[in-house]
N, C-alpha and C positions, 0 to 999 in steps of 0.2 A: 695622556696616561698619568694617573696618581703618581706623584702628588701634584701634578701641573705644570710644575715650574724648574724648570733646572738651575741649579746654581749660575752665577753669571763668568764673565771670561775671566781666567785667570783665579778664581774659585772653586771651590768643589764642597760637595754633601761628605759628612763623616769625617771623624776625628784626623788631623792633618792634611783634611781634604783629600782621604784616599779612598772616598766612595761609600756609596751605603751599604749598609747589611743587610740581609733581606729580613733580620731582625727588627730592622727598623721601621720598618711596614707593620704596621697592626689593623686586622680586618674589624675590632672593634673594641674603643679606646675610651680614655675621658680624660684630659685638658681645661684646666681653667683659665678663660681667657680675659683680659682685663677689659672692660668695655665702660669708659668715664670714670675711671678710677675703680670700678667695683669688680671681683675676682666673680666668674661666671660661669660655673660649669658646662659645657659642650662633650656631647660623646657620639662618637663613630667610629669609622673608618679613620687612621692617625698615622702621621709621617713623623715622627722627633726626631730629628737629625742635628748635630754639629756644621757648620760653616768656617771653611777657613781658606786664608791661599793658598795653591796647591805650588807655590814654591816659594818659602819665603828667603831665599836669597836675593829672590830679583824683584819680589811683590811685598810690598807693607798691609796688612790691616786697615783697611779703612772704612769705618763705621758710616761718617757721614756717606758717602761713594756708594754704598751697599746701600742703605737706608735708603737711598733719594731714587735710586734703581729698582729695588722692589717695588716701592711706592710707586714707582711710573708702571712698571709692567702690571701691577696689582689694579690701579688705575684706568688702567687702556684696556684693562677685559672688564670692564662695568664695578670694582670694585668698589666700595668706603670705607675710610679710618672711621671707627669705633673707640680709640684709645690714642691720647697721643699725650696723658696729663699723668701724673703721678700717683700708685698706686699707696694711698695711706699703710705704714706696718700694723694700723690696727686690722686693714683688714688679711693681710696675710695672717697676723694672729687671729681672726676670727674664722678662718679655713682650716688654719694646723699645718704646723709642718711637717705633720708627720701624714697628712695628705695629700702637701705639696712635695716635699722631699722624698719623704719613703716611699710614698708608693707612686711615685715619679710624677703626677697629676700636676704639677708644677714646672714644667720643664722648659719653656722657653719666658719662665718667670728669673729677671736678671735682680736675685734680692742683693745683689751691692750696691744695685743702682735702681730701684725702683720709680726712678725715672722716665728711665731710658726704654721702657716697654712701648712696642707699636704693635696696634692691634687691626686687622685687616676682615672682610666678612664681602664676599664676590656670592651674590642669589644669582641665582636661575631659575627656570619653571621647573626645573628636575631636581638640581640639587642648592647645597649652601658649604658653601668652603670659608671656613674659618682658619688666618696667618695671621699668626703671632713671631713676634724675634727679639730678641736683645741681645745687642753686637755691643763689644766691648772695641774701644779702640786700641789700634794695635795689636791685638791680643785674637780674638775668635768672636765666634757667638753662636747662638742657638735659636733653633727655627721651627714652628711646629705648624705642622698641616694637619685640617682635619672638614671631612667631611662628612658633616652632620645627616646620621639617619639613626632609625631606631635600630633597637638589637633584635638580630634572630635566637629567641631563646633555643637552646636545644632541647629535646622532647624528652620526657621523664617521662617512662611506662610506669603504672602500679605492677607490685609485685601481689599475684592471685595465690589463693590458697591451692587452686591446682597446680599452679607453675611449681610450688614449691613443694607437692606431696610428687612431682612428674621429678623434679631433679634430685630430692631425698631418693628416690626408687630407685633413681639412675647410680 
């Protein structure tokens, strides 16, 4: 079931780790993903969710611990890293933040640390799921699922000159 992966033990999807929205499911999205350094638009079907401990009195943040666990799970269903190097800020400035930020297409883009982006890409003969994250230690992070297929437009009828002498009548 979309998005594939459940958070791991002792984590959870969604801010404070108290689960997803069903907002956070989008039937058809766009995500730039970093793939060798380069910001690379993808659009589908899209998960963005927040990653955090679902208690942290008893559980810390930890970045590495998270990272080395997706990666194995991402790994063991035929995955590959696509990204594991440093995203230049030239190229976020050559996307726009206001592509990246405002209109959220950036969202498991970690611009404090443009480092610390991991980029994941699992093919099949059916579909292609692209995971991206950047976890901040101690702190949280953010995760984005997406599975790449084209968009169903919605159908636009022409308006006919009889439709509209039939609804002036009316």
């Amino acid at each position: 079931v979309f998005p594939y992966l459940a958070a791991p033990e002792g984590y959870g999807y969604g801010n404070y780790g108290k689960g997803m929205k069903p907002s956070d499911i989008v039937d058809f999205d766009k995500e730039y993903f970093a793939v060798n350094g380069k910001l690379i638009p993808q659009e589908g079907k899209s998960c963005k969710v927040a990653i955090d401990v679902l208690n942290s009195s008893t559980t810390t943040f930890n970045k590495l611990l998270l990272e080395k666990s997706f990666e194995k799970a991402i790994l063991d269903l035929g995955g590959v890293q696509v990204n594991n190097v440093e995203v230049p800020k030239s190229e976020v400035d050559r996307i726009g933040k206001k592509e990246l930020l405002d209109n959220n297409y950036g969202f498991s883009i970690g611009f404090n640390s443009l480092a610390d982006i991991k980029t994941y890409v699992i093919r099949t003969k059916e579909k292609e799921l692209w995971i991206q994250f950047y976890f901040e230690n101690k702190e949280s992070g953010r995760i984005t699922f997406l599975e790449n297929q084209p968009m169903e437009t919605l159908e636009i009828k022409k308006i006919t000159a009889d439709q509209l002498k039939a609804d002036i009548d009316a």
